[in-house]
PDB file of the backbone (N, CA, C, O) and the ligand in Angstrom, with CONECT records:
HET     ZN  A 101       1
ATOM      1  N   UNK A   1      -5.173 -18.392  -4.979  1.00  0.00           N
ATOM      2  CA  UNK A   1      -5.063 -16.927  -5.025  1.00  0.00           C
ATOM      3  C   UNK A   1      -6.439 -16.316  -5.284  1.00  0.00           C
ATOM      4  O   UNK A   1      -7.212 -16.545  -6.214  1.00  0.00           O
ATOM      5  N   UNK A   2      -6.551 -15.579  -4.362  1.00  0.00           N
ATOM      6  CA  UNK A   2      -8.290 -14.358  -4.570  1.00  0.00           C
ATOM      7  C   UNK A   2      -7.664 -13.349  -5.656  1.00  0.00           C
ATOM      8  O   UNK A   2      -6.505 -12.977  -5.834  1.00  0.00           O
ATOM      9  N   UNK A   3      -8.926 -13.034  -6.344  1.00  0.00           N
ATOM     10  CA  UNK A   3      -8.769 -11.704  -7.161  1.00  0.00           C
ATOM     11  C   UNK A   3      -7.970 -10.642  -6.263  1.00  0.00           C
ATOM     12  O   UNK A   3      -8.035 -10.779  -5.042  1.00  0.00           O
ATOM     13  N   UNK A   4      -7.129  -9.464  -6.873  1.00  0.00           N
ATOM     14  CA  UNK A   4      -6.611  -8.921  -5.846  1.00  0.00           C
ATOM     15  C   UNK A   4      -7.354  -7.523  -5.792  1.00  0.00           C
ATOM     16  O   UNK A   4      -7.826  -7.000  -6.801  1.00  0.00           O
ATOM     17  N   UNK A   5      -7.406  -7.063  -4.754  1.00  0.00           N
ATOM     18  CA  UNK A   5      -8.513  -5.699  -4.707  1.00  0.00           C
ATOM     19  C   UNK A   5      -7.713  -4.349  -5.256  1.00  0.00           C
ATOM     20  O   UNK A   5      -8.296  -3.266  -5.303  1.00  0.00           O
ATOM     21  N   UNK A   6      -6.485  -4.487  -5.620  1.00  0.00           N
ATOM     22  CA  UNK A   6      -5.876  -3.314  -6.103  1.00  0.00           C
ATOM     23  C   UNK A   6      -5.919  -3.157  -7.705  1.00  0.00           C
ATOM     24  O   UNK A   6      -5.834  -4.003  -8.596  1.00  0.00           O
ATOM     25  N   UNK A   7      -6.062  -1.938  -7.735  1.00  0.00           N
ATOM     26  CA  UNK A   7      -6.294  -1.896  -9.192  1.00  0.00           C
ATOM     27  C   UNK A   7      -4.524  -2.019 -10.052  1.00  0.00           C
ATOM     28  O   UNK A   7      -3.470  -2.086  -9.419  1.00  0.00           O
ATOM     29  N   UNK A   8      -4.616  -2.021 -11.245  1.00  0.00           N
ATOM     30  CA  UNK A   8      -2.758  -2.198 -11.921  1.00  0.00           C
ATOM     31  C   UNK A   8      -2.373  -0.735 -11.777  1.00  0.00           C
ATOM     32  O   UNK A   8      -3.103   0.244 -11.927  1.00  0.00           O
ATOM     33  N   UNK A   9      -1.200  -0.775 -11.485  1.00  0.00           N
ATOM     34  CA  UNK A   9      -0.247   0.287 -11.378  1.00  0.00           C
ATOM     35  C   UNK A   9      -0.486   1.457 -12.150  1.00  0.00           C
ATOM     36  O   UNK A   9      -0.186   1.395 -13.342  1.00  0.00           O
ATOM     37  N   UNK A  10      -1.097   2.794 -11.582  1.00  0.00           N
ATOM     38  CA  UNK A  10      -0.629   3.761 -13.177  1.00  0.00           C
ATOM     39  C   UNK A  10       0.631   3.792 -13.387  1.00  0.00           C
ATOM     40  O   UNK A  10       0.396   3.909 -14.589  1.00  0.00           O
ATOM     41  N   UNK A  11       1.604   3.796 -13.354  1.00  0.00           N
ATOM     42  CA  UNK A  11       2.952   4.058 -13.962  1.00  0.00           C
ATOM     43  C   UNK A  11       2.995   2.931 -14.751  1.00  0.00           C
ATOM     44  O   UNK A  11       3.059   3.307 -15.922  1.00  0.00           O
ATOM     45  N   UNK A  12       2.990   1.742 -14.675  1.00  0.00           N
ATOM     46  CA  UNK A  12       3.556   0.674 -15.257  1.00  0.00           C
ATOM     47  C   UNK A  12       2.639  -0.621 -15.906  1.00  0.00           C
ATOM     48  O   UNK A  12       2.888  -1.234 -16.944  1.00  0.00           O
ATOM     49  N   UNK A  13       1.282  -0.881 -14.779  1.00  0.00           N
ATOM     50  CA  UNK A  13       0.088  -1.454 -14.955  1.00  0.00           C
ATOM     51  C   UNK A  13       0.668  -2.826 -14.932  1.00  0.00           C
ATOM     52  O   UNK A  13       0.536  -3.684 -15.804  1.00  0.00           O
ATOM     53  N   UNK A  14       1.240  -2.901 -13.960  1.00  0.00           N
ATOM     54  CA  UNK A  14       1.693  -4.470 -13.071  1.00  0.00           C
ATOM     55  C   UNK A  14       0.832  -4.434 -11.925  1.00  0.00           C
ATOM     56  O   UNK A  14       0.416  -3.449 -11.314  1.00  0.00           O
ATOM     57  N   UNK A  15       0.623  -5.668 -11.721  1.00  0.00           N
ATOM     58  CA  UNK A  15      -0.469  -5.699 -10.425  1.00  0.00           C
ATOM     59  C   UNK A  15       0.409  -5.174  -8.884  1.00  0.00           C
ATOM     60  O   UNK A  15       1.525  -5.588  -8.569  1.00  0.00           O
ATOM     61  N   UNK A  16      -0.137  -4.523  -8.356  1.00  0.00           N
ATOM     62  CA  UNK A  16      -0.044  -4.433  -6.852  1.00  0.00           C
ATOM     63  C   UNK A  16       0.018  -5.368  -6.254  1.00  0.00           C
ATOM     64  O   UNK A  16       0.090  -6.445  -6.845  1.00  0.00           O
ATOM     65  N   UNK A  17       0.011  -5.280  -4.319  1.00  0.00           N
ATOM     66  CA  UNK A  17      -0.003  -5.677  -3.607  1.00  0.00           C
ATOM     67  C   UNK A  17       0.339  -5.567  -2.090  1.00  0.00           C
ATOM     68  O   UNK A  17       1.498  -5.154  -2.075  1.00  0.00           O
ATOM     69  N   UNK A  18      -0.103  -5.736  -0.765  1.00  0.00           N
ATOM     70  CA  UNK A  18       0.316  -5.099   0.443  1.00  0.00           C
ATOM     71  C   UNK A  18       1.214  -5.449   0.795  1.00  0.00           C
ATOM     72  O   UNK A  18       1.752  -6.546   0.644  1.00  0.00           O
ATOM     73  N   UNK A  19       1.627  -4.264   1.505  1.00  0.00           N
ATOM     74  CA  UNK A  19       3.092  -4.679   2.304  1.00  0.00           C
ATOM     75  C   UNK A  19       2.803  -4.492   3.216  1.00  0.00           C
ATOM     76  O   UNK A  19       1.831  -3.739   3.282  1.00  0.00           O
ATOM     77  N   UNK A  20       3.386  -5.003   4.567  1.00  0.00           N
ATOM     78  CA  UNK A  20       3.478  -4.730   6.071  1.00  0.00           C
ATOM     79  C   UNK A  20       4.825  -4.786   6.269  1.00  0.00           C
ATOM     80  O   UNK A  20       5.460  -5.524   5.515  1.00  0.00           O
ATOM     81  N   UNK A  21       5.516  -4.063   7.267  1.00  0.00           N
ATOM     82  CA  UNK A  21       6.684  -3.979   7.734  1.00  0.00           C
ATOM     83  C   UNK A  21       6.326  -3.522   9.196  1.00  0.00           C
ATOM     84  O   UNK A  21       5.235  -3.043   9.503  1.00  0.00           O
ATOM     85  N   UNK A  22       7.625  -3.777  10.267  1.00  0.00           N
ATOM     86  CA  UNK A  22       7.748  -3.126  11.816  1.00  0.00           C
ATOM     87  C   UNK A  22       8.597  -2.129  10.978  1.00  0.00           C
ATOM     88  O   UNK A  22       9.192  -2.354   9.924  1.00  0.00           O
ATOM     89  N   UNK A  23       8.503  -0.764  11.820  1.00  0.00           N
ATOM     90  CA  UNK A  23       9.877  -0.458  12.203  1.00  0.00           C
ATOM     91  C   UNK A  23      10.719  -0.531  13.252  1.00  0.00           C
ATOM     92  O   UNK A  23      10.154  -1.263  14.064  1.00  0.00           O
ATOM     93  N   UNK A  24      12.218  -0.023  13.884  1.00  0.00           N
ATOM     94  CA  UNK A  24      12.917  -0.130  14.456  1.00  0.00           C
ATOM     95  C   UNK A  24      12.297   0.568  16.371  1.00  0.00           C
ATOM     96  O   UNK A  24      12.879   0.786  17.434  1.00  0.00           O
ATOM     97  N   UNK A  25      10.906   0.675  15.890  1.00  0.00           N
ATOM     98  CA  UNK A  25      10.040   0.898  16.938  1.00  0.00           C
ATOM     99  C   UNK A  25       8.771   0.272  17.215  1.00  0.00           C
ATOM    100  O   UNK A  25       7.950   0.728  18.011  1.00  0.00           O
ATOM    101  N   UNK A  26       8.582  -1.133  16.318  1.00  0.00           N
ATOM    102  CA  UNK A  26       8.086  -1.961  16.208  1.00  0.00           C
ATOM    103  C   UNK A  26       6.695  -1.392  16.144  1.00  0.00           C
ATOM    104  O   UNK A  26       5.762  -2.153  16.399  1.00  0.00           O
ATOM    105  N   UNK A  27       6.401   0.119  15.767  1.00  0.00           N
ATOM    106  CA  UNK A  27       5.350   0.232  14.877  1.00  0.00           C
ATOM    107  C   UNK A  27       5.237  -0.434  13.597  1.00  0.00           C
ATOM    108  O   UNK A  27       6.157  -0.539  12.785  1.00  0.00           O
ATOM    109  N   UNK A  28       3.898  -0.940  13.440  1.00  0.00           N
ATOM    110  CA  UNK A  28       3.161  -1.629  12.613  1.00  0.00           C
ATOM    111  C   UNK A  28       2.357  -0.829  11.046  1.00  0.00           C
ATOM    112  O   UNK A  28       1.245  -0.342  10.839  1.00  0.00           O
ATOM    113  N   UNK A  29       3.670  -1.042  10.140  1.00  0.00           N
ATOM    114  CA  UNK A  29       2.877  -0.116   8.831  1.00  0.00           C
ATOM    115  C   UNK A  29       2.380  -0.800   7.683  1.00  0.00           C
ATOM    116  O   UNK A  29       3.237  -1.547   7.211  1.00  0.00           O
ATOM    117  N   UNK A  30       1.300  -0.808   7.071  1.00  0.00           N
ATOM    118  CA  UNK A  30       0.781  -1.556   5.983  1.00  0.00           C
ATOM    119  C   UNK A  30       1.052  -0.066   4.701  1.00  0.00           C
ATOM    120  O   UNK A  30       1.068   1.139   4.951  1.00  0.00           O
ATOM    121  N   UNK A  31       1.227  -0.764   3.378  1.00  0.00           N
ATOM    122  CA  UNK A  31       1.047   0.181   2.548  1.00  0.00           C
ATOM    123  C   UNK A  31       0.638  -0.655   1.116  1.00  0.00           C
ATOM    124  O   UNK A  31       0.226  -1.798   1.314  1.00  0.00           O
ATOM    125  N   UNK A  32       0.689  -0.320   0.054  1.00  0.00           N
ATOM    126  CA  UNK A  32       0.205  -1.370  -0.900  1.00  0.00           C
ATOM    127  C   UNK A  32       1.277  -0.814  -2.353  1.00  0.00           C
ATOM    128  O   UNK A  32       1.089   0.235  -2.969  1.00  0.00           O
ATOM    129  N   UNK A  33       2.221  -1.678  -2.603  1.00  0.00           N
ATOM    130  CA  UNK A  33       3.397  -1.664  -3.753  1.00  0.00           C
ATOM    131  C   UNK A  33       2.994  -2.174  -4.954  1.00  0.00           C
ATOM    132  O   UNK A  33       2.098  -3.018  -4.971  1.00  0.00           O
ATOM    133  N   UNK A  34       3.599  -1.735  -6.131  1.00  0.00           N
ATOM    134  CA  UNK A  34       3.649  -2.037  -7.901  1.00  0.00           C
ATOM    135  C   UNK A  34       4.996  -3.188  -7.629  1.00  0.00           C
ATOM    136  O   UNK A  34       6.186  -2.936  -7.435  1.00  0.00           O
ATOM    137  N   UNK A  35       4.303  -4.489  -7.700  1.00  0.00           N
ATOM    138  CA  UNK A  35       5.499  -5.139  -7.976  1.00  0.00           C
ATOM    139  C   UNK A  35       6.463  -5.096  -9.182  1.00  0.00           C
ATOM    140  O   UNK A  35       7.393  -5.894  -9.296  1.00  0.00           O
ATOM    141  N   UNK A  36       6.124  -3.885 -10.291  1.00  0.00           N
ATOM    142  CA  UNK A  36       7.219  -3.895 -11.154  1.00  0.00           C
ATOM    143  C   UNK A  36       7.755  -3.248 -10.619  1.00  0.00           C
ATOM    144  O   UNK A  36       8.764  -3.596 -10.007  1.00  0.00           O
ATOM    145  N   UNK A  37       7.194  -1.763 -10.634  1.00  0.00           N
ATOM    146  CA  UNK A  37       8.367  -0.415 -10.932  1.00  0.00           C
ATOM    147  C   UNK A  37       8.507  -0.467  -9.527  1.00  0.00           C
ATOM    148  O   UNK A  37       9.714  -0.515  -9.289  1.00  0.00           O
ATOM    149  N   UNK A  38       7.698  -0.483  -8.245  1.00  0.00           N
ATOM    150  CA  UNK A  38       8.148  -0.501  -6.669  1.00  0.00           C
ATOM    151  C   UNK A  38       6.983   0.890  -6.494  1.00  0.00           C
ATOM    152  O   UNK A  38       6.848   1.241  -5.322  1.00  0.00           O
ATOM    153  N   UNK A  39       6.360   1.488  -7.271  1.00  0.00           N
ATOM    154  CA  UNK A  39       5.560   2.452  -7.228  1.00  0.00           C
ATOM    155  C   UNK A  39       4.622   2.310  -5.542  1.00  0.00           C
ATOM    156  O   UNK A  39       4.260   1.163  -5.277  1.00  0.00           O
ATOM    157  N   UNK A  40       4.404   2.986  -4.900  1.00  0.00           N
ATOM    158  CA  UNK A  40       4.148   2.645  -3.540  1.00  0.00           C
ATOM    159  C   UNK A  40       2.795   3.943  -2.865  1.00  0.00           C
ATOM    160  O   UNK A  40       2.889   5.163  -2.995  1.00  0.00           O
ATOM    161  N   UNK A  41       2.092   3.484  -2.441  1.00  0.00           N
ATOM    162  CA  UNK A  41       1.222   4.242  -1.323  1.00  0.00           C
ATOM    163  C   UNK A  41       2.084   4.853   0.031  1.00  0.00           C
ATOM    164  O   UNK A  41       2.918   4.189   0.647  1.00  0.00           O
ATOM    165  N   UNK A  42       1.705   6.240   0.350  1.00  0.00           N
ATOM    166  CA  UNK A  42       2.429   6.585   1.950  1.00  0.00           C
ATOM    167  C   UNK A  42       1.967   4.971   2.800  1.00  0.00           C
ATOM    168  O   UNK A  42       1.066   4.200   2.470  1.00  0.00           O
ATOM    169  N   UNK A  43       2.835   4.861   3.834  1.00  0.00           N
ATOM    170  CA  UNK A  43       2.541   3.670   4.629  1.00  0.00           C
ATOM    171  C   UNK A  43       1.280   4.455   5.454  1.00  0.00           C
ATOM    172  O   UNK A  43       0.942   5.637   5.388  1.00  0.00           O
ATOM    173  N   UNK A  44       0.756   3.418   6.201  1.00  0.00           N
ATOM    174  CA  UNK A  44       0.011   3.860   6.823  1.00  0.00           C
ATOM    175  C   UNK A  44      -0.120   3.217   8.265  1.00  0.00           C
ATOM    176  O   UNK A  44      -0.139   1.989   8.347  1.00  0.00           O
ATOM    177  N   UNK A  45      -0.203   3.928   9.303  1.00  0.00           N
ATOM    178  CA  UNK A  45       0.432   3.054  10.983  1.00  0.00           C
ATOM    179  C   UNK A  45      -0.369   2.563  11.156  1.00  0.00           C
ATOM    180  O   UNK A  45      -1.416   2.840  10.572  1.00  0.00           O
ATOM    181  N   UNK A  46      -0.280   1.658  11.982  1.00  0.00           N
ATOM    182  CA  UNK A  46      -1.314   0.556  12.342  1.00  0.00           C
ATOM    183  C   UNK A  46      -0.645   0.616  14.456  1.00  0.00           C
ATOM    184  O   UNK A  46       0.407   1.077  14.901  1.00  0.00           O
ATOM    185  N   UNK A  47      -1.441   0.159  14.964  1.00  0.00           N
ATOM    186  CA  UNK A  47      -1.149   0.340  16.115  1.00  0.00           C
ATOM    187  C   UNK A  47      -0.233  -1.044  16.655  1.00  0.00           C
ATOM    188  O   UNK A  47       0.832  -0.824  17.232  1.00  0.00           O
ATOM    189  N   UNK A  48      -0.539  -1.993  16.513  1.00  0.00           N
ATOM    190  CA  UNK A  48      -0.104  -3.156  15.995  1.00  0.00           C
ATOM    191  C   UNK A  48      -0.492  -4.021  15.438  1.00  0.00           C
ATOM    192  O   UNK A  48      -1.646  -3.874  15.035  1.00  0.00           O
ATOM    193  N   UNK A  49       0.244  -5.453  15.080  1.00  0.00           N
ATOM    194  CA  UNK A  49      -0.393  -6.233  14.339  1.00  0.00           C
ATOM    195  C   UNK A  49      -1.784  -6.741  14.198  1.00  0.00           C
ATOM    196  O   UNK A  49      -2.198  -7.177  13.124  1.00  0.00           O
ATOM    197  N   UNK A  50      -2.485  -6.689  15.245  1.00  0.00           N
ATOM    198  CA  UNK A  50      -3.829  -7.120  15.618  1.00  0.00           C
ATOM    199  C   UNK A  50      -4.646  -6.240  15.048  1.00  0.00           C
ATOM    200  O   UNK A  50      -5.825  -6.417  15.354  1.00  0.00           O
ATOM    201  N   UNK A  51      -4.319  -4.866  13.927  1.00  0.00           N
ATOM    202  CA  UNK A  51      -5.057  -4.674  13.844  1.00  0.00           C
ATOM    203  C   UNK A  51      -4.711  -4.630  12.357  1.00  0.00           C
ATOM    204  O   UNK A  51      -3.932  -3.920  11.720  1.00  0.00           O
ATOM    205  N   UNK A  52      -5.593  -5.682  11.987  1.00  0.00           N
ATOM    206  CA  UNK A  52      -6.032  -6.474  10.431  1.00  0.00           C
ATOM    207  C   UNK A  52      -7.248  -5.710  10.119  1.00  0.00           C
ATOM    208  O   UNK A  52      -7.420  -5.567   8.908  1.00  0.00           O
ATOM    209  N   UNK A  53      -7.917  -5.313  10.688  1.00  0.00           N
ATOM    210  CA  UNK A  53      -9.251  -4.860  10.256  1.00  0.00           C
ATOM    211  C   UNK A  53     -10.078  -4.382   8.873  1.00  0.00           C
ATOM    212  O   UNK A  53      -9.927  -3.202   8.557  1.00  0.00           O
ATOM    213  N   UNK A  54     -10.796  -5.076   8.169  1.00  0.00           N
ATOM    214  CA  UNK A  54     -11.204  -4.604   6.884  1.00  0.00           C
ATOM    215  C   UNK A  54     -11.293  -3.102   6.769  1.00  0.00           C
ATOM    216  O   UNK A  54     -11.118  -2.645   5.640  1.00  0.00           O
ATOM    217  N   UNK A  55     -11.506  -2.363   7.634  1.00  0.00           N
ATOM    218  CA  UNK A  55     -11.502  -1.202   7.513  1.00  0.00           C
ATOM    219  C   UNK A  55     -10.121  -0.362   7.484  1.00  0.00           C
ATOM    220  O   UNK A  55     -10.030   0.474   6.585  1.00  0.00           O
ATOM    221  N   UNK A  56      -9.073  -0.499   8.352  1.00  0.00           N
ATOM    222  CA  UNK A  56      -8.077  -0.536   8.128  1.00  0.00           C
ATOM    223  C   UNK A  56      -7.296  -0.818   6.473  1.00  0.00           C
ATOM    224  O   UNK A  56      -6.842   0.077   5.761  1.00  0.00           O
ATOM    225  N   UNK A  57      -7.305  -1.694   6.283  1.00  0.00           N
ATOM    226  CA  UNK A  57      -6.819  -2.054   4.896  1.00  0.00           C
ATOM    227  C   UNK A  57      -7.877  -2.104   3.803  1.00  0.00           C
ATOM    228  O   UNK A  57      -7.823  -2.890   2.857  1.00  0.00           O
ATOM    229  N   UNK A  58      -9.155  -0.922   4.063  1.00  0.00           N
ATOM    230  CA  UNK A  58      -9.965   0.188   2.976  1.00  0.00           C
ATOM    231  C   UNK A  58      -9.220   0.982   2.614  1.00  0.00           C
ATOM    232  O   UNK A  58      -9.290   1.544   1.521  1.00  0.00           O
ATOM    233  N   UNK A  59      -8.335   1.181   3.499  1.00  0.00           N
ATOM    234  CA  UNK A  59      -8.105   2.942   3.531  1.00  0.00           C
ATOM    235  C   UNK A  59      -6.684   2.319   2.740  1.00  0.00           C
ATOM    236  O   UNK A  59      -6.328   2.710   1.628  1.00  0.00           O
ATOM    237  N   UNK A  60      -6.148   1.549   3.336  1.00  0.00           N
ATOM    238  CA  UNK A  60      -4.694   1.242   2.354  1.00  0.00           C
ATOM    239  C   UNK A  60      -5.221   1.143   0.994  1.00  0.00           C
ATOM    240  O   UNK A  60      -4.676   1.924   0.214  1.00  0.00           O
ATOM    241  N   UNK A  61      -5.997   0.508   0.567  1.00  0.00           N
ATOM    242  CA  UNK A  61      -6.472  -0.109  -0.770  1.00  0.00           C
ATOM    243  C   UNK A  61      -6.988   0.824  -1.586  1.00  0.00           C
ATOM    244  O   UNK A  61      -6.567   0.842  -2.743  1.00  0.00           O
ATOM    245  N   UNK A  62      -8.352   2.129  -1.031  1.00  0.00           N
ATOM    246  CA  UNK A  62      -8.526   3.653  -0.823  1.00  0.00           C
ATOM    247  C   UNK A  62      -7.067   4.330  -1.538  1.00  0.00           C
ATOM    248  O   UNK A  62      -7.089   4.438  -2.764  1.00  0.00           O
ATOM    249  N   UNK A  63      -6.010   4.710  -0.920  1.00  0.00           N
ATOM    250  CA  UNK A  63      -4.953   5.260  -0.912  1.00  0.00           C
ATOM    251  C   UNK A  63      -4.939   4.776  -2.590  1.00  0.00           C
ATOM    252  O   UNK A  63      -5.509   5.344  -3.522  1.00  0.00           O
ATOM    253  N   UNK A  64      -4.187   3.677  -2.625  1.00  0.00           N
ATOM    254  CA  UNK A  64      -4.175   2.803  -3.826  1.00  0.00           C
ATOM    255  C   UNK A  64      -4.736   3.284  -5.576  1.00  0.00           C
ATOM    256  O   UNK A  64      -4.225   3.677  -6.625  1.00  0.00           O
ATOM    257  N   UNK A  65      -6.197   2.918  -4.983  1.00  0.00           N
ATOM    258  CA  UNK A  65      -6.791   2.480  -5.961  1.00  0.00           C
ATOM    259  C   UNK A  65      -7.614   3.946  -6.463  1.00  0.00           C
ATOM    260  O   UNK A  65      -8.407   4.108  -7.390  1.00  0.00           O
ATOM    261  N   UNK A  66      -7.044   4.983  -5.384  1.00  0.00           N
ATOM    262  CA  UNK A  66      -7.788   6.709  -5.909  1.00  0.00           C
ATOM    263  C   UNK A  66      -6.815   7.251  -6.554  1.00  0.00           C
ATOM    264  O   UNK A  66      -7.034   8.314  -7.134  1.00  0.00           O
ATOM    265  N   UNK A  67      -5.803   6.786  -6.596  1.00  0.00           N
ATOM    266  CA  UNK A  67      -4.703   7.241  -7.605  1.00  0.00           C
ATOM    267  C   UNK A  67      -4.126   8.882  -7.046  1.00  0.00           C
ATOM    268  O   UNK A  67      -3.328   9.543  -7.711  1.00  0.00           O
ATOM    269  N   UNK A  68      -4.640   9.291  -5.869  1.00  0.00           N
ATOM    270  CA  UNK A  68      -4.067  10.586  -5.451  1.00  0.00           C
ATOM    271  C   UNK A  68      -2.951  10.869  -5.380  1.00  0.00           C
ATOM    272  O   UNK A  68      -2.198  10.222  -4.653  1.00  0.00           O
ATOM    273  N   UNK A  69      -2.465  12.061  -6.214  1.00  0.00           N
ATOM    274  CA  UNK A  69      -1.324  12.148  -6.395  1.00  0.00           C
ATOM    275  C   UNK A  69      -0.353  12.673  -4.553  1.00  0.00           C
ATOM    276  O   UNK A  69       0.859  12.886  -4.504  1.00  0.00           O
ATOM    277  N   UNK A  70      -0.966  12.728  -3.749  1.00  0.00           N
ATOM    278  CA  UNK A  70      -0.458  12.987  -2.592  1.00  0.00           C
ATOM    279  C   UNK A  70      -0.380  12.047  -1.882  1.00  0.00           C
ATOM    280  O   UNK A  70       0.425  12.266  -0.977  1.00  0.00           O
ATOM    281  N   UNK A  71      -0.863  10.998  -1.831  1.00  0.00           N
ATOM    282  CA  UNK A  71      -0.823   9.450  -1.448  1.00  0.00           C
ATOM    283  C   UNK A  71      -0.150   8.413  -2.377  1.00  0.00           C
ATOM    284  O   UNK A  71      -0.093   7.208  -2.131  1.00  0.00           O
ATOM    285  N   UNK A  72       0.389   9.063  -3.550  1.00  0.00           N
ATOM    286  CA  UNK A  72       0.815   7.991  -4.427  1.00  0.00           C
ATOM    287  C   UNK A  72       2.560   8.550  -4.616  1.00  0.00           C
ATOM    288  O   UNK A  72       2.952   9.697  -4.404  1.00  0.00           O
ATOM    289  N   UNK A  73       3.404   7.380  -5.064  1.00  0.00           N
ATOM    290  CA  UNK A  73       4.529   7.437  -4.860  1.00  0.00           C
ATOM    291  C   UNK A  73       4.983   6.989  -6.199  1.00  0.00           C
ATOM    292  O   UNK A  73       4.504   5.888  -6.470  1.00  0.00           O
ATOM    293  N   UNK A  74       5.940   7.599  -7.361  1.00  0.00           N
ATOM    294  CA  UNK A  74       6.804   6.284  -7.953  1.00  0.00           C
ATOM    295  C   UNK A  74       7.967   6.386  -7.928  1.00  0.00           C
ATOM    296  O   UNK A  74       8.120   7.403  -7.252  1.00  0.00           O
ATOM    297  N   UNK A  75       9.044   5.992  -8.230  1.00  0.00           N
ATOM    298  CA  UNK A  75       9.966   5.454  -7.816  1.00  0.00           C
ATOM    299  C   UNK A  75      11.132   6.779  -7.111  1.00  0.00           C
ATOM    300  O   UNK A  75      11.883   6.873  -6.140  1.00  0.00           O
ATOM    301  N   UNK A  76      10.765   7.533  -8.132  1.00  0.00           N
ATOM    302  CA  UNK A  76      11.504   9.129  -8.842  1.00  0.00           C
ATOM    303  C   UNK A  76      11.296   9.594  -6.991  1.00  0.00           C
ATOM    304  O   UNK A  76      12.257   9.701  -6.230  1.00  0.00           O
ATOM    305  N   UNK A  77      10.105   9.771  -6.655  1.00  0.00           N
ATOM    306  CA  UNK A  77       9.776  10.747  -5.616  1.00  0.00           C
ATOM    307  C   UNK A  77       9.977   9.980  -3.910  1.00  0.00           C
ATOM    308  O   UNK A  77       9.523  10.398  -2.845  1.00  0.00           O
ATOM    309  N   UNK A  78      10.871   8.671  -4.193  1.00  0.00           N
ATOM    310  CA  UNK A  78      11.174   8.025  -2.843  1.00  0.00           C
ATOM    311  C   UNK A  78      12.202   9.405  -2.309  1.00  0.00           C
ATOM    312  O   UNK A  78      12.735   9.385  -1.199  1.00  0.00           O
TER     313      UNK A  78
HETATM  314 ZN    ZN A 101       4.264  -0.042 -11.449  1.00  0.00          ZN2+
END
């Protein structure tokens, strides 16, 4: 296991981590979750899988780790 680039949760201060999911349109979304509370970043589209790009998953990690309350989610505001 690498250090992980997300900082701990403000709500809860459990470590993070990314998620990827398709949807039912087999768009490609990465976002980055509080594995306690489920506290979550807006997803963010990806065009498809191929695109891994460090820069790409800045901006997820970005989202994350700036703590913006308009990019940030906890459980209350799903
Ligand atoms: Zn949390």
């Amino acid at each position: 296991m690498t250090e992980s680039p997300f900082k701990p949760c403000p709500f809860c201060g459990d470590a993070a981590f990314i998620r990827t999911s398709y949807d039912e349109d087999e768009c490609y979304w990465a976002w980055v979750e509080c594995k306690g509370c489920g506290a979550r970043t807006r997803g963010h589209w990806a065009s498809d899988s191929s695109n891994t790009c460090p820069i790409f998953y800045a901006e997820v990690r970005d989202d994350w780790n700036q703590r913006s309350p308009t990019h940030l989610m906890n459980k209350e505001s799903f």
